[in-house]
C-alpha positions in Angstrom: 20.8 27.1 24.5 18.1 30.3 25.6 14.9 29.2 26.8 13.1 30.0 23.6 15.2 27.7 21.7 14.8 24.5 24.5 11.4 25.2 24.2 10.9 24.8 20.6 12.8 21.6 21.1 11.1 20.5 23.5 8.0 21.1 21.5 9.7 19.0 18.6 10.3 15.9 20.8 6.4 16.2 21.6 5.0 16.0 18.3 7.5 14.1 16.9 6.7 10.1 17.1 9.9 7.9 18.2 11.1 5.5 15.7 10.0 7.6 12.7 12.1 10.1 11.2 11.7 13.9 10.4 11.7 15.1 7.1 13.3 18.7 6.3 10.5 20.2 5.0 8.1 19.2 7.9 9.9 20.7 10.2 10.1 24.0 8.0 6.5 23.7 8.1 6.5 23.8 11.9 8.2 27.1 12.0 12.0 25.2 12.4 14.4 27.3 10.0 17.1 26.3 8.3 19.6 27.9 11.0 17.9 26.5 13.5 17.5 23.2 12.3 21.6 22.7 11.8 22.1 24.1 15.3 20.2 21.1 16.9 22.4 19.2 14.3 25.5 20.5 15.0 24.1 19.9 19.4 23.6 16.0 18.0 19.7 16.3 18.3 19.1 15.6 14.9 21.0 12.8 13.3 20.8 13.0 9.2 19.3 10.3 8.1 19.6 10.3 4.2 19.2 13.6 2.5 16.0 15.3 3.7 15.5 13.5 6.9 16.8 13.1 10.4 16.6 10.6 13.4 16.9 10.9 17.0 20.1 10.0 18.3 20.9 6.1 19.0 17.3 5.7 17.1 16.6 3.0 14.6 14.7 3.7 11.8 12.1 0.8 10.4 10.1 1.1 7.2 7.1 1.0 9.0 8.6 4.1 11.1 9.9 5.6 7.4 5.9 4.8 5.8 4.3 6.6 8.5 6.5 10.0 8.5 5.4 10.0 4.9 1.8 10.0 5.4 1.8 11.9 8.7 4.2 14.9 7.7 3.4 15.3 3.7 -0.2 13.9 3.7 1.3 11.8 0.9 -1.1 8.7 -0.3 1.6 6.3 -0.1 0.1 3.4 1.5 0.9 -0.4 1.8 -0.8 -1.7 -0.3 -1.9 -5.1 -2.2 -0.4 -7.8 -0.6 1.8 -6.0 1.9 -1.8 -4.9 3.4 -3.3 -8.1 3.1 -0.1 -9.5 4.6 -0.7 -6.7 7.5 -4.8 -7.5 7.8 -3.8 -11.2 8.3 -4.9 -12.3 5.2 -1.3 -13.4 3.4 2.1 -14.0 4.9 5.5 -13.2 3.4 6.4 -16.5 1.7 10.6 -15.3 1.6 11.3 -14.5 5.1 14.7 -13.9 4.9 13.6 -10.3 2.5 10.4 -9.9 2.9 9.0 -7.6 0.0 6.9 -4.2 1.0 4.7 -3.1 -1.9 3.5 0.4 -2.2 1.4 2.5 -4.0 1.0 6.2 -4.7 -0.8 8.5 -6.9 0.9 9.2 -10.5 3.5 11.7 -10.6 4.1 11.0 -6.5 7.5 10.2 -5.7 9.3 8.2 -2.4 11.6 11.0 -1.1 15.1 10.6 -1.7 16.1 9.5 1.6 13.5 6.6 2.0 14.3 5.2 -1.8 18.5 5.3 -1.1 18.0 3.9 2.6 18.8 0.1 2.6 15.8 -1.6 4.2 15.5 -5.0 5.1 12.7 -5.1 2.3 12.8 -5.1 -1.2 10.6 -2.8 -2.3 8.2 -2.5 -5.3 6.5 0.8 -5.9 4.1 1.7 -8.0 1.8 4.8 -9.3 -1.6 4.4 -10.7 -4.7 5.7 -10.3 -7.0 2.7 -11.3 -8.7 3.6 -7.7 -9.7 6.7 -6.2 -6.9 7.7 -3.7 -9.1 7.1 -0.6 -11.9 4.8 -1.4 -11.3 1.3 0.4 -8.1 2.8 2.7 -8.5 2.1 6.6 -6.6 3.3 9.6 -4.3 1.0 11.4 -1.2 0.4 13.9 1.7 -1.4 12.5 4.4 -1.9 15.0 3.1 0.9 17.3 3.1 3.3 14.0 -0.2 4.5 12.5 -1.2 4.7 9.1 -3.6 4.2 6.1 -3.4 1.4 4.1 -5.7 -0.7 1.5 -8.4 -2.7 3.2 -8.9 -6.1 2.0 -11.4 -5.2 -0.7 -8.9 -2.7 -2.4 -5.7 -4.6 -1.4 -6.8 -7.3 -3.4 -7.9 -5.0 -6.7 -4.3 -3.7 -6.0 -2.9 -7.3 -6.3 -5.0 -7.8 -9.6 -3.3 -4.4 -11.1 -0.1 -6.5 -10.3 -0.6 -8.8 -12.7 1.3 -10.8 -14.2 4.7 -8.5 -13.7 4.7 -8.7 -9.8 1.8 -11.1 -8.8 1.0 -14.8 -10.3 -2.7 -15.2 -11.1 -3.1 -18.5 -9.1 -1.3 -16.8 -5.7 -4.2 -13.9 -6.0 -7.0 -16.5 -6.3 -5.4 -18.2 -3.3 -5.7 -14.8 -1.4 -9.2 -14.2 -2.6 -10.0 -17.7 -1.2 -9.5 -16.4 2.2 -11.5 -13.6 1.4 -15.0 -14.8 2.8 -15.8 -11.9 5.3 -16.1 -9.0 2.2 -18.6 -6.1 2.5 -20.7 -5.8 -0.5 -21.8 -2.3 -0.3 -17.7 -1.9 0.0 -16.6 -3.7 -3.0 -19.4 -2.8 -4.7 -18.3 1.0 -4.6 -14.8 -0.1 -5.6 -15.7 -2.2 -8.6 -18.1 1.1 -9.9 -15.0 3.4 -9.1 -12.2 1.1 -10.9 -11.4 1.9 -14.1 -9.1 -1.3 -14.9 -11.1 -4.1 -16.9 -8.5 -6.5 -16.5 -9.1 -6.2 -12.5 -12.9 -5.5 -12.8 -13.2 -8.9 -14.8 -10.6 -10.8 -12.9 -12.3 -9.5 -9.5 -15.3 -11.1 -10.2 -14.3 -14.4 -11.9 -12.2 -15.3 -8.6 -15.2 -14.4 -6.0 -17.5 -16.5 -8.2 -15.1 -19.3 -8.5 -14.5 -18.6 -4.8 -17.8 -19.4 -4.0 -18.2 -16.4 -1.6 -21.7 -15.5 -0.1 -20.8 -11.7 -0.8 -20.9 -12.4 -4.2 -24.7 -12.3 -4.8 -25.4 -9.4 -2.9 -23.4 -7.6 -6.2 -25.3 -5.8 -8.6 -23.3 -6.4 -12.3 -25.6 -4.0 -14.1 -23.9 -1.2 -12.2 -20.4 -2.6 -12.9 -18.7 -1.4 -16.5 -16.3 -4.7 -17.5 -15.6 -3.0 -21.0 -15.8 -4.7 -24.4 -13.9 -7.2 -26.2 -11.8 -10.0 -24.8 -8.6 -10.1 -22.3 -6.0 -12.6 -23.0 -3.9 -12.9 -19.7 -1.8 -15.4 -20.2 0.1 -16.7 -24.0 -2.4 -20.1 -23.8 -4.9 -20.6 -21.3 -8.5 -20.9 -20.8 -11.0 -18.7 -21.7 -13.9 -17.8 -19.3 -16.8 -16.4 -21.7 -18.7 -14.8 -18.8 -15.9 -12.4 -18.3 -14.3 -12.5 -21.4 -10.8 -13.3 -20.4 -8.4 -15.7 -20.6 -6.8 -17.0 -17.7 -4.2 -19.6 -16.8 -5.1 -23.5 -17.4 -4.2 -24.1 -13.8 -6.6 -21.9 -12.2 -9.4 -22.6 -14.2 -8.9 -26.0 -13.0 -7.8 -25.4 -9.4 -10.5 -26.9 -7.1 -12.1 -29.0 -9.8 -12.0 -32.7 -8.5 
């Protein structure tokens, strides 16, 4: 190998974070071509891992590793979100430990590349697009497993386990995680509920923090907050909560109540 090309390896090793792979076209982006790149893999420097990626050699590749290369080398907004993050924050756990289930989220039309969606994690894993929420309001910075990356804050994670409802979140295991929810900012969830644009979670946000009995509560101002018009049945049968407009399930309503 001439110097010129050991350097530019050498550079790659640098920049490149163990335990995450390296997607194809971030290392085109870095100024590694095509030739180049299947040289190192022909010299067993890259490993393929899936189509579009590669590994360092006797690497292991986690998700957390696979979530981060996303974000870091495609400034995708992909994130862990709902109760994933909360789950990451220390606010929920992972109630079947033997698959623990990784929810994501991403910005319509954004897809998981290939070789992330056809890898077999030790997840399951739930995706979903939306843009109820503006792609960066509510996101924080954080170290999972020595790998950095943006994912909801509690405030947002939370909305995100609302927009989940009823196909991949029960409405009396999101009031349980809003119960543990005591330590909100205001001016933070205040700025999310003005920038939401899903009544179901605007409306359901707000019945579970009342019926929470959280201090942050009151320091909201409703005027500022659109909930829509006309009513929201959740649930087939339940009760319905006049204040919000909204039926909910018969057990939550009464969840609390001696």
């Amino acid at each position: 190998m001439s110097i010129e090309k050991e350097s530019k390896l050498n550079y790659l090793l640098q920049q490149w974070p163990a335990g995450t792979p390296a997607q194809t076209s971030w290392l085109r982006e870095m100024g590694y071509s095509d030739q180049l790149i299947a040289k190192y893999k022909k010299s067993k420097w890259l490993i393929p891992f899936g189509t579009g990626a590669y590994k360092r050699p006797k690497e292991s590749i986690s998700y957390w590793g696979a979530i981060s290369a996303i974000q870091q080398q495609t400034n995708s907004t992909i994130h862990p979100a709902g109760p994933t993050a909360l789950m990451m924050l220390g606010k929920s756990h992972y109630l079947n430990l033997s698959q623990p289930q990784l929810f994501l989220i991403g910005k319509p039309q954004e897809k998981l590349p290939g070789w992330f969606l056809n890898h077999n994690w030790d997840a399951q894993i739930n995706y979903t697009t939306t843009s109820f929420l503006p792609a960066e309001l509510g996101m924080i910075d954080m170290v999972e497993n020595n790998f950095r990356m943006r994912i909801s804050g509690a405030a947002r994670a939370m909305m995100e386990c609302l927009y989940l409802t009823p196909k991949h979140q029960d409405l009396l295991g999101c009031y349980e995680l809003m119960e543990g929810l005591s330590n909100l900012r205001p001016k933070v969830v205040q700025e999310l509920l003005e920038a939401c644009s899903s009544f179901k979670v605007k409306r359901l946000f707000l019945y579970m923090a009342e019926k929470a009995g959280h201090s942050w509560f009151k320091f909201l101002n409703a005027d500022n907050i659109n909930l829509g018009s006309g009513k929201r049945s959740l649930v087939p049968a339940g009760v319905f909560i006049p204040k919000y407009q909204i039926t909910v399930p018969e057990k939550l309503e009464e969840y609390g109540k001696l």
